[in-house]
Kinemage of the C-alpha trace (Angstrom):
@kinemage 1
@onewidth
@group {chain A} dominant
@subgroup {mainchain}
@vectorlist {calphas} color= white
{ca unk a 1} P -4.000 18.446 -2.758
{ca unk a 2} L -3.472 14.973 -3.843
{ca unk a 3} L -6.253 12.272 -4.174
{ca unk a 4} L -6.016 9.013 -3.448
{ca unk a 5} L -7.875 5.789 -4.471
{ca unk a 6} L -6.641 2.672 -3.774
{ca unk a 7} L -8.597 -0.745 -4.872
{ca unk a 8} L -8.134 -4.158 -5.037
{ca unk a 9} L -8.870 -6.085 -1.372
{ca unk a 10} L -10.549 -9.217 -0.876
{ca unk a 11} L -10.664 -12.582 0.917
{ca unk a 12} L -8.051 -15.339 -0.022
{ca unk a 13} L -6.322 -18.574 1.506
{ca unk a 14} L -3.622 -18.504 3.261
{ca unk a 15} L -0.974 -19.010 0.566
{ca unk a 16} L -3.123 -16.901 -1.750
{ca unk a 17} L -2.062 -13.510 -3.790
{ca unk a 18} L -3.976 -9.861 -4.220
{ca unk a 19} L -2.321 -7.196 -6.700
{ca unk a 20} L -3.429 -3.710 -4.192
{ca unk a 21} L -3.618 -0.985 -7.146
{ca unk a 22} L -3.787 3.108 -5.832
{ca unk a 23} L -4.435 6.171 -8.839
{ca unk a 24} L -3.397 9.387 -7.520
{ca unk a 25} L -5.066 12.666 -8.992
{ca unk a 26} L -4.182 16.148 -8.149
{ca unk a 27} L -1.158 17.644 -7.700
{ca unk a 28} L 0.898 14.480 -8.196
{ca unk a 29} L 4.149 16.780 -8.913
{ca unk a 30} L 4.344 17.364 -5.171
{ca unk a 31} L 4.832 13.561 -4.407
{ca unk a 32} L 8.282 13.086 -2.738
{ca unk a 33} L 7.080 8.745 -2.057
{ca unk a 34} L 3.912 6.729 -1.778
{ca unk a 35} L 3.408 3.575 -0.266
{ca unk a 36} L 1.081 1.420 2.163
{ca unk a 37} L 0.173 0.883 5.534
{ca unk a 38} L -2.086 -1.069 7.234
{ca unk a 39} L -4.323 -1.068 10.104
{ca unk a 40} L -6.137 -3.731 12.422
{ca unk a 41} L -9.102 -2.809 15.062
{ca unk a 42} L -7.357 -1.825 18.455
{ca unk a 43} L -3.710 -0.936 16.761
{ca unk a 44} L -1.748 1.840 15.309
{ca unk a 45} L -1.354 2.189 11.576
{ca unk a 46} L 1.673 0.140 10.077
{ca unk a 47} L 3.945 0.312 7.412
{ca unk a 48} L 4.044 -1.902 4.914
{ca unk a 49} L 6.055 -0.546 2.242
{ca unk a 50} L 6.714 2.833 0.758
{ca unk a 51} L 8.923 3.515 -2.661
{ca unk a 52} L 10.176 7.311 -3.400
{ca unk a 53} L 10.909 9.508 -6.014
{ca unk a 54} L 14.585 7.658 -6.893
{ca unk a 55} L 12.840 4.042 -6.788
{ca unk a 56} L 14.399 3.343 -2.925
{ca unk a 57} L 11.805 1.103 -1.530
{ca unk a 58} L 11.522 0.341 2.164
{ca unk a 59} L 9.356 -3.031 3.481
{ca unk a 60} L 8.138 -3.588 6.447
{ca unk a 61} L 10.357 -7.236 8.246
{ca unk a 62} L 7.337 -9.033 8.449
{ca unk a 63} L 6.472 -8.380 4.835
{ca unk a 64} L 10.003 -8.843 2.995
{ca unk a 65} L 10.291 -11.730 0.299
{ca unk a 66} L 6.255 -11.592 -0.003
{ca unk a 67} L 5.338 -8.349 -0.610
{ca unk a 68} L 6.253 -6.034 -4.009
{ca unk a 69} L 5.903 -2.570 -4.456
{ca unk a 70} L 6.170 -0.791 -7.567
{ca unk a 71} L 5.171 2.581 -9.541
{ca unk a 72} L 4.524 4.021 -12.822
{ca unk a 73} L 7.125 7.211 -13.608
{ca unk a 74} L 4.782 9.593 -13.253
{ca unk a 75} L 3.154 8.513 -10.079
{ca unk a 76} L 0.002 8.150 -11.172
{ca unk a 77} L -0.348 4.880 -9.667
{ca unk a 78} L 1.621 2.416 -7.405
{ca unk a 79} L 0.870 -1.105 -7.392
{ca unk a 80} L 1.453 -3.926 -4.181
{ca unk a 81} L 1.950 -7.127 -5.226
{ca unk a 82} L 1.092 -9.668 -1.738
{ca unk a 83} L 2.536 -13.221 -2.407
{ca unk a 84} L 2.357 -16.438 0.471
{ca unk a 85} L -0.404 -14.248 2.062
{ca unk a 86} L -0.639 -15.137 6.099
{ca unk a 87} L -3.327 -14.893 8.288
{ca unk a 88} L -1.632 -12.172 10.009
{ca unk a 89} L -1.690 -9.907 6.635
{ca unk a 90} L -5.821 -9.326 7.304
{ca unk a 91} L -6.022 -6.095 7.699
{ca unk a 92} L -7.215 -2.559 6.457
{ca unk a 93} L -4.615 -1.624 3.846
{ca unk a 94} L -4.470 2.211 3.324
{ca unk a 95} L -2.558 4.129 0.296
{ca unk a 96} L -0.558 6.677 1.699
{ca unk a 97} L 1.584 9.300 -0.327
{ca unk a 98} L 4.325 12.150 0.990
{ca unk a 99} L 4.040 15.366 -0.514
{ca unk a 100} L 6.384 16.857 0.776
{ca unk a 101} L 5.622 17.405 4.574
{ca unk a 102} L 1.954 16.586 3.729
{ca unk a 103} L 0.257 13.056 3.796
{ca unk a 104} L -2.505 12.156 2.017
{ca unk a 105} L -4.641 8.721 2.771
{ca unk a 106} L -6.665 6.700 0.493
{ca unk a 107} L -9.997 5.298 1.559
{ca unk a 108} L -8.694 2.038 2.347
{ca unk a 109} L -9.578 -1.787 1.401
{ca unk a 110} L -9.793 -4.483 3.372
{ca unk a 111} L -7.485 -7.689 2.777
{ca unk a 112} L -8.908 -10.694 4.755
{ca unk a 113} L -6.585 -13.866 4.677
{ca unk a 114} L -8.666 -17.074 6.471
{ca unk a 115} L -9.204 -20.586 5.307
């Protein structure tokens, strides 16, 4: 089981930054990649980005050039870095990590981007 507990959400500008932190706990061996998604009321969970085990990181189009994903070595936490935040960035933004044929979600935070 891994545990997931991602922080860092709030309410900018449009224009603004927000640094998304998530700790993992638990059996952090089994973690092949972690990453984001994000979710708005009436749609399907998106990606956003997700990094793996040999540092490949995939971003979602509408996010590349803003958005920065990175992770300690020992996956104990993974960090999203949101630059020129849009209005269409407000959303629920979940951790998510791969071990290995299993996901794991964290509780989510909520990123609201509004002048």
């Amino acid at each position: 089981q891994v545990y997931l507990a991602d922080s860092g959400g709030d309410a900018v500008q449009p224009g603004g930054s927000l640094r998304l932190s998530c700790a993992a706990s638990g059996k952090i061996a089994s973690i092949y990649a972690m990453g984001w998604y994000r979710q708005t009321p009436g749609k399907q969970r998106e990606l956003v980005a997700t990094i793996n085990t040999v540092g490949k990181t995939n971003y979602a189009d509408s996010v590349k050039g803003r958005f920065t994903l990175s992770r300690d070595f020992a996956w104990n936490m993974v960090f999203l870095q949101m630059d020129n935040l849009k209005p269409e960035d407000t959303a629920v933004y979940y951790c998510y990590a791969d071990g290995h044929g299993w996901d794991y979600w964290g509780q989510g935070t909520q990123v609201t981007v509004s002048s």
